[in-house]
C-alpha positions as CSV (number, residue, x, y, z in Angstrom):
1,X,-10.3,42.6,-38.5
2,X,-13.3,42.5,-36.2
3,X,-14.6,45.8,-34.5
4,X,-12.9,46.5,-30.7
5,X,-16.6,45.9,-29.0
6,X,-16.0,42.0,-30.6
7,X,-12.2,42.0,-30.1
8,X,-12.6,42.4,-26.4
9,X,-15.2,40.0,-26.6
10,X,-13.0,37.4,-28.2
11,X,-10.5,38.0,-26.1
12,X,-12.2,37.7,-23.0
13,X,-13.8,34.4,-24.2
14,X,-10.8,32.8,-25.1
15,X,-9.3,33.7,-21.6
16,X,-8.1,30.6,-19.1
17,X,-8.7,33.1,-16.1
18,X,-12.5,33.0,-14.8
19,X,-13.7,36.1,-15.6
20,X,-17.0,37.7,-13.8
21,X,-18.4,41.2,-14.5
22,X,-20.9,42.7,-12.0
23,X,-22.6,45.8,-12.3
24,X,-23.1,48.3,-9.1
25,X,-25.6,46.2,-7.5
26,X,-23.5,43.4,-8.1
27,X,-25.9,41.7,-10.7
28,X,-24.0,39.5,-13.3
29,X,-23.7,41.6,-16.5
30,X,-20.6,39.0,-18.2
31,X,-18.4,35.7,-17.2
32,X,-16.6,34.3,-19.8
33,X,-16.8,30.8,-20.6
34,X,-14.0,30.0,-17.8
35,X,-16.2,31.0,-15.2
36,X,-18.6,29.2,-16.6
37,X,-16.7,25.8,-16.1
38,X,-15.6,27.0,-13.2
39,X,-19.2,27.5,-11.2
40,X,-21.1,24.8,-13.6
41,X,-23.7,27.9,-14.9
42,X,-24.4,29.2,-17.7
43,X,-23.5,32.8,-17.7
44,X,-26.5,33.3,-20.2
45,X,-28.9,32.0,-18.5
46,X,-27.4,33.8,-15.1
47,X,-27.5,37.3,-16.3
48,X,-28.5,39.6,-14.1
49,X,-29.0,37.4,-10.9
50,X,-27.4,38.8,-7.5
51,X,-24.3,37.4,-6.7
52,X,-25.3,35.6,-4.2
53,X,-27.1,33.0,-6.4
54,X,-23.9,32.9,-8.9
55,X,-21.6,31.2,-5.7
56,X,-21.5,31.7,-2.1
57,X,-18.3,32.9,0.1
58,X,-18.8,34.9,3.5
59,X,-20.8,37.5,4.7
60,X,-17.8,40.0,4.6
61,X,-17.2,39.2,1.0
62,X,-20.4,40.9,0.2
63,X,-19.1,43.7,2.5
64,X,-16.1,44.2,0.6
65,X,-17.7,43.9,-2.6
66,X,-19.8,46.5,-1.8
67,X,-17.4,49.0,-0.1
68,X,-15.2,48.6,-3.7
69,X,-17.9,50.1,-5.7
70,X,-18.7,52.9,-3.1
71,X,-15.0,53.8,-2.8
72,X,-13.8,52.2,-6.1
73,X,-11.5,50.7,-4.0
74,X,-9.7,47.6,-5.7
75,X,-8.5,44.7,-3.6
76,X,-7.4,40.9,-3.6
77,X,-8.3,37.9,-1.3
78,X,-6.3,35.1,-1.2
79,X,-7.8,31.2,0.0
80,X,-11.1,32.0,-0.2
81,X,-13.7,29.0,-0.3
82,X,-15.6,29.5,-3.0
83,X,-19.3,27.1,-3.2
84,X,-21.2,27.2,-6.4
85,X,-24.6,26.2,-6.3
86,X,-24.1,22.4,-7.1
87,X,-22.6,22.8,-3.7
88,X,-18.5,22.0,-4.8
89,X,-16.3,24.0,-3.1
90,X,-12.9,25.3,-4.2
91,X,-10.4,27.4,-2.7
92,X,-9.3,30.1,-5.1
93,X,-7.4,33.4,-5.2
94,X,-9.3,36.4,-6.5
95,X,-9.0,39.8,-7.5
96,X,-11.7,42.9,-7.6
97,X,-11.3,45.8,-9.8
98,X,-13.4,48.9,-10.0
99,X,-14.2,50.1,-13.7
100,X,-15.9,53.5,-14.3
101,X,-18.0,53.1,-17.7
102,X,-20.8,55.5,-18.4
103,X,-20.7,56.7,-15.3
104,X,-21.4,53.9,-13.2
105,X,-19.1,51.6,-11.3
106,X,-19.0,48.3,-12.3
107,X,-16.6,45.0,-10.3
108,X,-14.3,43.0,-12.6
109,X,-13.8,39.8,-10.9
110,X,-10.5,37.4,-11.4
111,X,-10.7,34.1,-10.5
112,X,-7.9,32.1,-9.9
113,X,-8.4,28.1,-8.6
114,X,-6.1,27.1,-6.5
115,X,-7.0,23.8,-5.6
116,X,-6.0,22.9,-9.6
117,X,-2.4,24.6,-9.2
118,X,-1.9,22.3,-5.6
119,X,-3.3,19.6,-7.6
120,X,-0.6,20.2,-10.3
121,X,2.0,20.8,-7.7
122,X,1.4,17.4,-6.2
123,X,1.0,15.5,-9.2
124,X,4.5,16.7,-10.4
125,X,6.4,16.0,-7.1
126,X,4.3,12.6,-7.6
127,X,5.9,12.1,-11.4
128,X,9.4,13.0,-10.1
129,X,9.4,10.5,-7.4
130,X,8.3,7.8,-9.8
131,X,11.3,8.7,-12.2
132,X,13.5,8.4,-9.3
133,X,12.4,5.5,-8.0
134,X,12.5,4.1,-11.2
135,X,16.2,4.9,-11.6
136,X,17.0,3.2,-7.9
137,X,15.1,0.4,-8.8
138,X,17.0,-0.5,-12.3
139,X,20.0,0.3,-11.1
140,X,19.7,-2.2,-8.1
141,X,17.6,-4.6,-10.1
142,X,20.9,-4.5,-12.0
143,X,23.7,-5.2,-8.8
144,X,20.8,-8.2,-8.0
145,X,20.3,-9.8,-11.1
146,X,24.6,-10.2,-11.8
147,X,25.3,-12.2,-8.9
148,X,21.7,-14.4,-9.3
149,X,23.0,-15.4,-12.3
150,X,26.3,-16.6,-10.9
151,X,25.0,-18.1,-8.4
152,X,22.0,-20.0,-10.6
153,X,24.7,-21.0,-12.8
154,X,27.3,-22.3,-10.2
155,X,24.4,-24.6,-8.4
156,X,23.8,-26.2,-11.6
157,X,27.7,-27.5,-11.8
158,X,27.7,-28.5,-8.6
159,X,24.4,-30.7,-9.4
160,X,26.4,-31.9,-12.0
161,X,29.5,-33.0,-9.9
162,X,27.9,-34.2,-7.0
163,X,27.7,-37.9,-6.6
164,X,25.0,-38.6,-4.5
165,X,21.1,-37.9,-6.1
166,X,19.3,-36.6,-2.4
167,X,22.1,-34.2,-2.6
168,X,20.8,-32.4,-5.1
169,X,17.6,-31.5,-3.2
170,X,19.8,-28.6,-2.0
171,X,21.2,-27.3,-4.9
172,X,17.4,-27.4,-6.6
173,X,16.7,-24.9,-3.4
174,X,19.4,-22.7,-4.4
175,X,18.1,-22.5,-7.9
176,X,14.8,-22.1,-7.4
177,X,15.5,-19.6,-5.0
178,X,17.8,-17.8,-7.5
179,X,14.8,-17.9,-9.9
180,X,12.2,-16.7,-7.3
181,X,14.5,-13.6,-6.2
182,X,15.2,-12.9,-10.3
183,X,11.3,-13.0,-10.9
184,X,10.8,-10.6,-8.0
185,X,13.2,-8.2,-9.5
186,X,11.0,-8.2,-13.1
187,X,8.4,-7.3,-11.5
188,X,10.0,-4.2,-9.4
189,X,10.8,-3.5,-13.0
190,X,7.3,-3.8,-14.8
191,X,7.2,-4.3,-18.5
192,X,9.3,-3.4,-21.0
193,X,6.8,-3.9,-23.3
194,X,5.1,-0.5,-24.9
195,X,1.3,-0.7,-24.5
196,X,-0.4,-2.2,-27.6
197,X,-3.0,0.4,-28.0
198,X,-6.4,0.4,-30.1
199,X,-9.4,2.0,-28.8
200,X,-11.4,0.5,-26.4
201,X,-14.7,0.7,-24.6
202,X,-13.3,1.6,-21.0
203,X,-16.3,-0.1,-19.5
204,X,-15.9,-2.8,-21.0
205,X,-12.3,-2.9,-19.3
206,X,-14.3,-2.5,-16.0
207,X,-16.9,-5.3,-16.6
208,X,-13.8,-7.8,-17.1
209,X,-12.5,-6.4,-13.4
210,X,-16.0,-7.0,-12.1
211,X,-16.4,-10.4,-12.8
212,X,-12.8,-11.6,-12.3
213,X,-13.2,-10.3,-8.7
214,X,-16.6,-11.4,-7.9
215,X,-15.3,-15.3,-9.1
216,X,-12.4,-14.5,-6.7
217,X,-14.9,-13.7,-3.6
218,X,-17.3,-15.8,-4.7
219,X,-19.9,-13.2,-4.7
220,X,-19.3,-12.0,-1.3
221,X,-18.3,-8.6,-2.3
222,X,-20.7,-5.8,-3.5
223,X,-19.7,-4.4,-6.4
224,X,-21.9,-1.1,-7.6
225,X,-21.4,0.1,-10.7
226,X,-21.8,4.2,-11.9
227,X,-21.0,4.6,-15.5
228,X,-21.3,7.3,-17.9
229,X,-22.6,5.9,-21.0
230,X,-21.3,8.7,-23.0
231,X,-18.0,8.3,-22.7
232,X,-16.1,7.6,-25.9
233,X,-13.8,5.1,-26.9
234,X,-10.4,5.2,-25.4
235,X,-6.7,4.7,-26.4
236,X,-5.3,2.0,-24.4
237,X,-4.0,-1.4,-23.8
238,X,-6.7,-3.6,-23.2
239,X,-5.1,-6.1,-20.9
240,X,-2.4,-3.9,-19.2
241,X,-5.4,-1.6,-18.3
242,X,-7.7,-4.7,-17.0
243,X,-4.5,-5.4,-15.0
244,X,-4.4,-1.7,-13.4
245,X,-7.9,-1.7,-12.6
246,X,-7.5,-4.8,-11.0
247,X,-4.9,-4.4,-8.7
248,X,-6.3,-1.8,-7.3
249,X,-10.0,-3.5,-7.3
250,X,-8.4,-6.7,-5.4
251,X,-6.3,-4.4,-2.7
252,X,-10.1,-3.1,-1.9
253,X,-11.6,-6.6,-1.6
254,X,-8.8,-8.1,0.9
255,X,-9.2,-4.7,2.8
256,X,-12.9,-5.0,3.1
257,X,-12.3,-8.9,3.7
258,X,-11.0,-8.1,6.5
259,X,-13.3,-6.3,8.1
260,X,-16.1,-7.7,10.6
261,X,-19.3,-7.8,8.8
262,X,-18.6,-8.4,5.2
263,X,-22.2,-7.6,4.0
264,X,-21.9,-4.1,4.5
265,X,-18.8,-3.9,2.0
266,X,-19.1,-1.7,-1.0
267,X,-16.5,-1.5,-4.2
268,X,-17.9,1.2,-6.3
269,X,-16.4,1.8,-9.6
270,X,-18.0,5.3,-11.8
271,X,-17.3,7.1,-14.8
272,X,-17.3,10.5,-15.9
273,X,-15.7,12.7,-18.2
274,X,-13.6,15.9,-17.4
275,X,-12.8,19.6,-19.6
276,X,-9.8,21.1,-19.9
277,X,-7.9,18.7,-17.1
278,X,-3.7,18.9,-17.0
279,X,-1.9,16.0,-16.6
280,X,1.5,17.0,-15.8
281,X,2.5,19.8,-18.2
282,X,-0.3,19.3,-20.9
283,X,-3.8,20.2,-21.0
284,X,-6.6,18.2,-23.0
285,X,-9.7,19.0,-24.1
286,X,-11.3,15.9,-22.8
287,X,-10.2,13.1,-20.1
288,X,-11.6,9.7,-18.7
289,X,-12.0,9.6,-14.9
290,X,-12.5,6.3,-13.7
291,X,-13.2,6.0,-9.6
292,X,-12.4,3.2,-7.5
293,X,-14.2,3.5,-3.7
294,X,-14.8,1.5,-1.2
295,X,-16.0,2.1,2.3
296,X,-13.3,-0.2,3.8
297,X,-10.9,1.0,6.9
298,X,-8.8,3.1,4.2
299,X,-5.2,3.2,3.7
300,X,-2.9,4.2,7.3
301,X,-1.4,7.4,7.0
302,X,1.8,7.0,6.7
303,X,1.7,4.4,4.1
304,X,-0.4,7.4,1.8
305,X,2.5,9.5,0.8
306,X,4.7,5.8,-0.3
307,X,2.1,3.7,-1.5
308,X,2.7,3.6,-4.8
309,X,6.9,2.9,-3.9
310,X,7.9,-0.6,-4.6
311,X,7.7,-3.0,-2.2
312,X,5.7,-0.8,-0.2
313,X,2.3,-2.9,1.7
314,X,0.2,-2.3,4.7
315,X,-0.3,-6.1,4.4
316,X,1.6,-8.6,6.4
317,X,1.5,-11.3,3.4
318,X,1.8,-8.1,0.4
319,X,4.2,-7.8,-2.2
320,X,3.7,-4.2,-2.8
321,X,4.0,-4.3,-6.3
322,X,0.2,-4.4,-7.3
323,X,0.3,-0.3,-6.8
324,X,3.7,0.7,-8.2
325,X,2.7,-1.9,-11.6
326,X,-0.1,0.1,-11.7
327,X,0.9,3.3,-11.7
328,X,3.6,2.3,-14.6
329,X,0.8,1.4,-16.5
330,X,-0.7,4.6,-16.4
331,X,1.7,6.7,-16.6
332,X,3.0,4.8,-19.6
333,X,-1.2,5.6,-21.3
334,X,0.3,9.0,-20.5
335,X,-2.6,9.0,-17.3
336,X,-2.4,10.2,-13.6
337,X,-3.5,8.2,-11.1
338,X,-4.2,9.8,-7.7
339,X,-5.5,8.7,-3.9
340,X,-7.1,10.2,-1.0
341,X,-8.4,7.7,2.3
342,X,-9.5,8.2,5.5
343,X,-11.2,5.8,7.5
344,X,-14.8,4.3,5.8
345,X,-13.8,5.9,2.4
346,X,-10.7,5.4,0.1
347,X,-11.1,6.7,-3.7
348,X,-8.5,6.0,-6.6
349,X,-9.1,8.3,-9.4
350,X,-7.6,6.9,-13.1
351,X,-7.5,10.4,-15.3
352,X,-7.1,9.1,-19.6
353,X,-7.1,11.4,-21.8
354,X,-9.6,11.2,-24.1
355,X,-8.3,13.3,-27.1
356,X,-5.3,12.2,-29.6
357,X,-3.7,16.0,-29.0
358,X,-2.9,17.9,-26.4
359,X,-1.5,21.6,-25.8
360,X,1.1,22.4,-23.4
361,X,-0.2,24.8,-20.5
């Protein structure tokens, strides 16, 4: 059983909460390894440094901060936009305790991110509404797909019976038509198939997309790419994944296509790896982000909270399946995929995880 000076310190260590000790000049003394992720500094290396070269908030932060260790005053602010010194900023929830020890007051700081918990929020309401629309989808793929086939299979007797040959041009349209509309439908469905998975080099996945799509614009598009060559091998489906990636690669090329001066399109796709990322109610150790930008006229507003509905397209000539396939796909690697656009910028993020198991959190 270890001593209580290294108990505390294990516990503190192993805490999820960002944890940030200062000491009455508000010099770092501890943060645990969660504030460490959470400001991108060592907390080693950052020991006694003002806090002010930790993270940045407002001038009346400092105020307060000092005010709690001349009154050892405790208090909580809530929304607070927090910038660490790679210049991210968050919007978290903290709380400041005064704690008398040897005479001297030292700050206790809790940190609580809230953009990850809206982030979480969304992507749940996000899951639910795919399970839902999944369920509308199968169960009117189903009303569909029973008349089609009486109707396929009625046109083919009557080809049978009727006695004239150029009649049979029409019943050929009914049929085809039957089979067109029954098609459709598979598709609203996606695969059936479970994904076939084996670990794969996700860039290798990428450099399939890349040249697919530059034969399909004949070079007219500028791809960039932005890879992380550290990034491990992944657990996926090869194809179904080249299939995801590309869907939302081409939706980028036709809306660039359209615009005015083609030359100044970009399609950037980058890499990186994330710690400790949730993906609906389980946390892993390490995840696969792959981005897909471009600096086209981004996606309309109102299309942003549907887009990945079936049959859902801001084009004229779209099926609005290419998103909804795609987001089966991922969610079937047991991924997220997420958007944010505005005009000149539109970013899909592809989140995999990169470890076999995963805690609940």
């Amino acid at each position: 059983m270890p001593d209580n000076d290294n108990l505390h310190r294990l516990l503190l260590d192993n805490l999820t909460t960002a944890t940030i000790l200062l000491d009455g000049e508000l010099r770092l003394e501890y943060m645990n390894p969660a504030a460490e992720m959470l400001l991108a500094i060592s907390g080693q290396r950052s020991h006694g440094q003002f806090i002010s070269e930790l993270f940045t908030e407002s001038p009346e932060a400092l105020v307060s901060l000092r005010q709690a260790v001349a009154e050892a005053h405790p208090f909580t602010k809530r929304e607070a936009q927090l910038t660490s010194l790679t210049g991210k900023t968050q919007t978290v929830d903290y709380a400041v305790t005064p704690v008398i020890c040897r005479g001297q007051t030292l700050l206790l700081l809790e940190v609580y991110p809230r953009d990850r918990l809206l982030r979480i929020t969304k992507e749940e309401a996000q899951l639910s509404k795919q399970e839902t629309t999944k369920l509308l989808v199968r169960g009117l793929a189903h009303e569909i797909k029973n008349p089609l086939g009486g109707i396929r299979g009625a046109a083919q007797l009557l080809a049978r019976e009727l006695p004239d040959e150029a009649l049979k041009d029409y019943t050929n349209v009914i049929i085809e038509e039957a089979d067109r509309l029954r098609n459709l439908v598979d598709r609203m469905l996606g695969s059936n198939k479970l994904p076939s998975l084996v670990w794969t080099n996700v860039h290798e996945v990428l450099e399939r997309v890349c040249s697919l799509v530059m034969a399909e614009s004949e070079g007219r598009i500028i791809l960039v790419r932005d890879y992380d060559p550290s990034i491990p091998e992944v657990m996926i489906d090869r194809e179904q994944m080249i299939q995801a990636v590309l869907n939302i690669v081409r939706n980028a090329m036709q809306a660039l296509t359209g615009q005015s001066d083609l030359r100044l399109g970009r399609i950037y796709l980058r890499t990186r790896t994330l710690r400790q990322f949730t993906i609906g109610y389980v946390r892993h150790r390490l995840v696969c982000r792959v981005e897909i930008i471009d600096n086209g006229p981004g996606i309309p507003a109102e299309l942003q909270e549907t887009m990945f509905y079936p049959m859902v397209s801001g084009r004229p000539d779209g099926t609005g399946l290419g998103l909804a396939i795609t987001q089966n796909i991922i969610s079937q690697h047991q991924g997220l995929i997420e958007c944010e656009s505005h005009s000149g910028h539109t970013r899909f993020s592809i989140y995999l995880p990169l470890d076999p198991g995963a805690s609940s959190s």
